[in-house]
N, C-alpha and C positions, 0 to 999 in steps of 0.2 A: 761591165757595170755602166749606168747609165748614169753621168754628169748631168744635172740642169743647170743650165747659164745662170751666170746673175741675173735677176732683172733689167730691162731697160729702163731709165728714167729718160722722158722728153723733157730737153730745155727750151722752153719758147718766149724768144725776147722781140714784143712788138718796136718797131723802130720809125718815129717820123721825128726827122732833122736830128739823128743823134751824133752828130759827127764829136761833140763835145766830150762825152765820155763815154763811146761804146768798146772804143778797144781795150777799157777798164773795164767792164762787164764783160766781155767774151774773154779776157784774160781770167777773170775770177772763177771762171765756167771750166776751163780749160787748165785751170790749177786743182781741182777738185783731186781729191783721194780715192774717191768711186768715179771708176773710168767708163763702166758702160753707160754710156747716153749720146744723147742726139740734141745737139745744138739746133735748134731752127729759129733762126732769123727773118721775122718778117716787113720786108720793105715797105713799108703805106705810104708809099708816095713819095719819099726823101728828096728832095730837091738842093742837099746839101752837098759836103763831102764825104759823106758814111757810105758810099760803097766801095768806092775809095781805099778806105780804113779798112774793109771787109777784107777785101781783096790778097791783103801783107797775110792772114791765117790761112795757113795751108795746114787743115787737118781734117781728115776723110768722116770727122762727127759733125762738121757742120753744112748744114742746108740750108739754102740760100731761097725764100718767094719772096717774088716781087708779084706786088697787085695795086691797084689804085687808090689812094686816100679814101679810106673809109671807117676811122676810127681807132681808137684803142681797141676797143670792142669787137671791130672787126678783122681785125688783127690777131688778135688771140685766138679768135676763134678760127681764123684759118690756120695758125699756127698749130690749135689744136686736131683740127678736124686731118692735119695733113701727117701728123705725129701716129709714131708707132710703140712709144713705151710702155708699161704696165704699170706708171705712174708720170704724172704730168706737172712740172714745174715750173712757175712763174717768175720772170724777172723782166722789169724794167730796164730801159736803156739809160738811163742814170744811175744808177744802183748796182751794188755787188756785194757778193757773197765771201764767209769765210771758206778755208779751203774744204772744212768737213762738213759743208751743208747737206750734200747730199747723201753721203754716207748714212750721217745720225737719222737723217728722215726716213731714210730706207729702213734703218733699223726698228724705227718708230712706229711705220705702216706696218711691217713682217711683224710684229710679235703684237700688235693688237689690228686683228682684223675686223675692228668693228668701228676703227677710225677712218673717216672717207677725205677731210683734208687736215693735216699737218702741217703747224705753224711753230714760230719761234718769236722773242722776242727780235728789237731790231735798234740798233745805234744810229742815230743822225748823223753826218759828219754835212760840210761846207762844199762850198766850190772847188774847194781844194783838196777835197778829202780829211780834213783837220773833222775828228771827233769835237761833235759839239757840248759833251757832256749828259747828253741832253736824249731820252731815249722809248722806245715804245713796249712795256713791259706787263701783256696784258694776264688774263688769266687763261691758265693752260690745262687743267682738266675740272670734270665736274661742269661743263659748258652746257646751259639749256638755252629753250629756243628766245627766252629775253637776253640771255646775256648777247646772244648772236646778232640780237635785232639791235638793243641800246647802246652794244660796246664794242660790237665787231672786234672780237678778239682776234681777228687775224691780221688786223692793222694794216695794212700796205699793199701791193701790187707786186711786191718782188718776196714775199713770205713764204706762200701756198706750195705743198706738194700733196696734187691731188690724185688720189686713187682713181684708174681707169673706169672701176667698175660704175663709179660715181656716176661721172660725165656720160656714160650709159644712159644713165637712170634720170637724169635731169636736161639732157637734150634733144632740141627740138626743131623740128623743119622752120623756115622762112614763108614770106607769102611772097605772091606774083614773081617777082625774077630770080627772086630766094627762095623756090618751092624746091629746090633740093640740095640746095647748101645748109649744115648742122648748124645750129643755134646753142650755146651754150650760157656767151655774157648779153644779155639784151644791146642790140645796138640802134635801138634808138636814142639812150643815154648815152652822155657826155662827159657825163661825171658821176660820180655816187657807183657805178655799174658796179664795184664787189660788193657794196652791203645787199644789192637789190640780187645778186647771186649766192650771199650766204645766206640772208633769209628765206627766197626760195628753195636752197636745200634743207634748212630746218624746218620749215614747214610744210615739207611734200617727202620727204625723206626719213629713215630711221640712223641715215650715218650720222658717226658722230664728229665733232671737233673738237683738237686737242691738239696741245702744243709739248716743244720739249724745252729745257728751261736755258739752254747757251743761246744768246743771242748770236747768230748766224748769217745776219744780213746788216749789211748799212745802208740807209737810206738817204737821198741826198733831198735835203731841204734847202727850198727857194723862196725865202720867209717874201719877197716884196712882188714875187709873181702870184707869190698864194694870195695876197691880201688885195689882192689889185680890186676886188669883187665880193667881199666876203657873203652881199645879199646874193649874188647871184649863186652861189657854192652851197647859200642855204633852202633859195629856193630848188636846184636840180635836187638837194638831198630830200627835199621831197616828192619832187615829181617818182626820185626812184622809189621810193618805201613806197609808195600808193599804186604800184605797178603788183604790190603783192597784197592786197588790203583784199582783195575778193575772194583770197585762198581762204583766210579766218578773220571775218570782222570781230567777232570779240577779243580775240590775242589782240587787234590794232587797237580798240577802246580802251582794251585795259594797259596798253603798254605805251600808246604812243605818244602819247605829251612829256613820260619819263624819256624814251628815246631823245626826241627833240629838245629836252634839256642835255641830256649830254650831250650831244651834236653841238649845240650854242656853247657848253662849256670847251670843249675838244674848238669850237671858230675861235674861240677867246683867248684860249692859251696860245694857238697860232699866232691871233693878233697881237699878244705880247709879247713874244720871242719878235717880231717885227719892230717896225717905228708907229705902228696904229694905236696911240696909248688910247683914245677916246674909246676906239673901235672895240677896244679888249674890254674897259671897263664898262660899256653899254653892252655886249654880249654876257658877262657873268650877270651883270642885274637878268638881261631878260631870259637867262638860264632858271635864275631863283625864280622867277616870278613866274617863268611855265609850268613845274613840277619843284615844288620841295621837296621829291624824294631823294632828289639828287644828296641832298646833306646829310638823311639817314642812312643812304648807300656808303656812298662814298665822302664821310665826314675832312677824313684829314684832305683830299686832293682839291675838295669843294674851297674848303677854305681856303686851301695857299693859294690857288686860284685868285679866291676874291685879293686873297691880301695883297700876291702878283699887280693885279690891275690898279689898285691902288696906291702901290710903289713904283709902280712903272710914272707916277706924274712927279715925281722927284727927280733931278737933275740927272739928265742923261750920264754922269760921271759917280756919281753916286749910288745911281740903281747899279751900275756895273758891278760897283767895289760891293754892295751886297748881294748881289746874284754870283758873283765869283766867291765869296765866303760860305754861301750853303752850298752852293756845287761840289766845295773844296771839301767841304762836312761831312755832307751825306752821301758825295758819291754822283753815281748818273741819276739823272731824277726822270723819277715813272711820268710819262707826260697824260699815259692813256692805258 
């Protein structure tokens, strides 16, 4: 009688200067409950002590490219193009996983074969790893191609576990020195590159998207490198949405001013969990004032938002003792 293997799953973690916390992420990889997979680590350049760090893991899952500073983007995409699973999983070098990520996701892709990437919610935690209470809990079935555009439910860079057949279907050659290297995340983005890769699979695509409901990743947030630029985070998030404007100008007409108010709301809430009190409270105005759909969509998170930025100008000791009393309330609060 003939056994079929489990599946492979590919782990591909792009790495530039991750000496800080990658042997927290290859540890978290490497604690998994589903053992078939393939760790690939990709070097971009590290000029730090991360290989270093690599070096202490001796275990025969993991593979080691090294290539030249060339991005996030292009990183992954080597990582991808070099990977042999029959699903493909993303994780940052800051970031780590609980130990049955890949497990549930497996289970998630095999009994619905009409799902191309699978996601999950996601916990923030600190420098430290200290949970920030504070978390990304988006919507996880019933996904069409606005929520994909306005909400990017798949939240993060260490989420995704993407079906091979996908990455088939929506990769693409390079030009002049890259006419035969595979193209997946656009790499002439800097930033924004997942939204501008899930919109083009929602609109060139019939997979679908769809999450399971345990949060399975934590993500590490660095409220005062995020804020360093909040125009310029808004400007790439447009350069990347208009990288797909030519596939359907009317889904853009009709979708994209609501997008870019969520976008401005999602920079605002960032700016508040910060010390940017102005920053937070001039982003929710200029939220309301791009698209009021935002308040009929999403009335309660619109609001705590505004009310957010409007508490955040009260005594730095006092917004504490009330941001600690609803956290205490409600629990982890949906940020996205």
């Amino acid at each position: 009688m003939n056994i079929n293997p489990l599946p492979m799953i590919s782990v591909v973690i792009p790495i530039i200067n991750g000496e800080k916390y990658i042997e927290q992420s290859i540890q978290s990889v490497l604690a998994q409950t589903y053992h078939n997979f393939e760790l690939i680590l990709v070097d971009d350049g590290c000029a730090d002590d991360t290989l270093r760090l690599i070096e202490q893991f001796e275990d025969h899952r993991i593979r080691l490219i090294q290539q030249k500073n060339s991005g996030l983007s292009g990183a992954r995409n080597t990582g991808i193009e070099v990977s042999r699973g029959f699903y493909v999983a993303l994780l940052d070098a800051d970031d780590y996983w609980a130990p049955e990520k890949l497990s549930k996701h497996l289970h998630h892709l095999n009994t619905h074969p009409d799902v191309g990437v699978s996601y999950c919610p996601s916990l923030f935690v600190d420098e430290e790893s200290q949970l920030l209470g504070v978390g990304q809990f988006p919507k996880l079935t019933n996904v069409s191609k606005q929520d994909v555009f306005c909400h990017n439910p798949v939240g993060n860079g260490s989420v995704a576990v993407i079906r091979r057949s996908l990455l088939n279907d929506i990769g693409y050659f390079g030009l002049n020195q890259d006419k035969y290297r595979k193209m997946y995340f656009d790499e002439s983005l800097r930033q924004s590159q997942d939204i501008e890769l899930w919109t083009r699979i929602a609109l060139t695509t019939q997979w679908k998207f769809e999450g399971i409901i345990e949060p399975l990743t934590y993500y590490r947030v660095d409220e005062e490198g995020f804020c360093v630029n909040l125009e310029k985070r808004l400007h790439n998030w447009k350069h990347a949405v208009s990288q797909n404007y030519f596939r359907d100008p009317e889904f853009f007409k009709k979708h994209y001013t609501l997008a870019k108010a969520f976008q401005l709301r999602y920079l605002a809430r960032r700016a508040i969990k910060s010390s940017s009190r102005i920053a937070g409270l001039t982003l929710i105005h200029q939220a309301l004032y791009c698209d009021l759909r935002i308040l009929s969509q999403e009335p309660s998170r619109t609001c705590i938002t505004f009310l957010n930025a409007w508490l955040k100008l009260l005594p730095v000791k006092l917004y504490a003792y009330i941001e600690k009393s609803v956290i205490a309330f409600f629990g982890h609060k949906k940020i996205s």
